[in-house]
N, C-alpha and C positions, 0 to 999 in steps of 0.2 A: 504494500500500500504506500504509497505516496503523501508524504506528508506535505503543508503547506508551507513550513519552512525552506521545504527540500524545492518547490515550486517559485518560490521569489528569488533565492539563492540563484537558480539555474535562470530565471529570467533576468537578474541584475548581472551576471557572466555576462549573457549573450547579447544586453543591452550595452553592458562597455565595450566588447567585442565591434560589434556593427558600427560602434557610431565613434572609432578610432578612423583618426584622418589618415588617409593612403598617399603613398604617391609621394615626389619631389619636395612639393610646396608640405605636404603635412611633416618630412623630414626635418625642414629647413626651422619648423616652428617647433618642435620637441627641442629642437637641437638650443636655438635659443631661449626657449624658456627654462631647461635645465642651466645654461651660463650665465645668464642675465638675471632671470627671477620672474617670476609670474604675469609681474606687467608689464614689462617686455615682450612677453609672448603673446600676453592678448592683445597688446596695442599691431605687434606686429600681423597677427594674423588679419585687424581689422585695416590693415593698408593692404594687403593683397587680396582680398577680396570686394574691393571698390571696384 
């Protein structure tokens, strides 16, 4: 049986799973918000997505 813990757990996986940026441009913004700090990262991602 399936419990409902086991059912949000497996849905909060595969909701961070999915919604992890791909590709070049989502490289490029890990990379600087691990070096710089958080708002660096988001400022950055909000200049290449204009």
């Amino acid at each position: 049986m399936i419990t409902a813990i086991e059912i949000l757990l497996k849905g909060i996986i595969l909701g961070l799973t999915v919604s992890m940026p791909l590709g070049p441009v989502g490289i490029i913004l890990i990379n600087r918000t691990i070096k710089r700090g958080m708002l660096s990262g988001f400022f950055s991602g909000g200049q290449i997505h204009k």
